[in-house]
N, C-alpha and C positions, 0 to 999 in steps of 0.2 A: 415194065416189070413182067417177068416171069407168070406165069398160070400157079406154080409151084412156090413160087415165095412169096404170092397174093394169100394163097391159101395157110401158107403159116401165118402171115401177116395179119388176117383176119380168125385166126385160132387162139392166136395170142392175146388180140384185142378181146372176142369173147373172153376167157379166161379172166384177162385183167375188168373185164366190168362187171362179171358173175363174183371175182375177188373183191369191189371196191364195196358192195354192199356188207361183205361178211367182215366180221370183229370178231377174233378172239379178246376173252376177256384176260385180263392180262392177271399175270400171278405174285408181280411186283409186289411186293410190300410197300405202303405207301404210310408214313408217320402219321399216331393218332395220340392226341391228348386232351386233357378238357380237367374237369372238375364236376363232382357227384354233388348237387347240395339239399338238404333235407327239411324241409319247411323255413327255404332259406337262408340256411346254415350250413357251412359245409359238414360233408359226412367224414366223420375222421378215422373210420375203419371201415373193412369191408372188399370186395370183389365185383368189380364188373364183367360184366361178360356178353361177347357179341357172336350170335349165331346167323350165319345165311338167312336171308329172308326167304324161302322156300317159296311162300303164296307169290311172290317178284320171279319166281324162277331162280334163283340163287343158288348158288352152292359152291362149298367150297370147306374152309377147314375155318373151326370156331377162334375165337380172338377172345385174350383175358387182361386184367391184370386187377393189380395188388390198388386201392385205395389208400392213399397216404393222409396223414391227420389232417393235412391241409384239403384236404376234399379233392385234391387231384391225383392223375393215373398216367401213364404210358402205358396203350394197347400194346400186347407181341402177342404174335402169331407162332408156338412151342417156343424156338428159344431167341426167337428176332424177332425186334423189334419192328412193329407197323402189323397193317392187316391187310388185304387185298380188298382193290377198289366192287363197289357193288352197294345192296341194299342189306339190312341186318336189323332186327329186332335184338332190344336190348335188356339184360337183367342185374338186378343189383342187389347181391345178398351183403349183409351185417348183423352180427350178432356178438353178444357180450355173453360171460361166465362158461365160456368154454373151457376153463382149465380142467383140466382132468385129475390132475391132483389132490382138487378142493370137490372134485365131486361135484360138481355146479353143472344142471343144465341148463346147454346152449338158448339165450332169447334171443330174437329177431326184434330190430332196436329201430326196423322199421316195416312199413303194410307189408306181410306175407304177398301180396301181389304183385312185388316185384321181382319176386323168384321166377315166375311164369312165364314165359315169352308170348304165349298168348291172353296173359291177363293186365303185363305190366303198361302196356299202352306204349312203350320207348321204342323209336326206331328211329334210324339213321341215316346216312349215304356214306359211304366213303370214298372221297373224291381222286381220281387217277391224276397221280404225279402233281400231290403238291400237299401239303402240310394241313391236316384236318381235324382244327381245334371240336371238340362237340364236348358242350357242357349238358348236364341232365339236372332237371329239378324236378325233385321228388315231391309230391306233398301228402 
């Protein structure tokens, strides 16, 4: 072999073993569901919400969704569905007499502390390329 095609040959290889360490995190959306449940009971109104774990290094764009009576949810990430894999601290707001018609202020139907991301104690994984049931129980 050549002097000159030793020296690509060995350019390419650093390259490809200076690459095989690095990961990009990937930006996939990956399906997330579970169930919120509240001193054992599921929560049957309400909003989750999953922000980067920041203290992990994280970041990225936050993930929500709607709590159904049944205490379960499908995460989306704005208007799709899943959230990208990584680490995430979790919050969980519900509250009753929000109608505004009736004049009714809004109560918090469970601990103020799980509004917080740093008070609620919830955190997560969301696992790359594959389906990530995570249930939460409140107490």
């Amino acid at each position: 072999m050549n002097p000159a095609r030793m020296l690509i040959v060995f350019a390419l290889l650093v390259v490809i073993g200076v690459c095989v360490g690095c990961q990009q995190k990937s930006t996939t959306l990956n399906h997330v569901n579970g169930k919120v449940f509240y001193k054992g009971a599921p929560l049957q109104t309400g909003i989750i919400v999953f922000s980067p774990d920041t203290a992990r290094g994280e970041t990225g764009k936050i993930a929500a969704a709607k709590i159904n009576y049944d205490g379960s949810y499908v995460l989306q990430t704005g208007d799709a569905k899943g959230g990208t894999a990584g680490w995430y601290r979790v919050t969980v707001a519900a509250v009753v007499g929000s109608n505004a018609s009736y004049d009714l202020t809004p109560v918090s139907i469970i601990p103020e502390k799980y509004r917080d991301p740093q008070l609620s104690q919830l955190q997560c994984e969301i696992k790359i390329g594959r389906d990530n049931h995570l249930d939460f129980n409140l107490d």
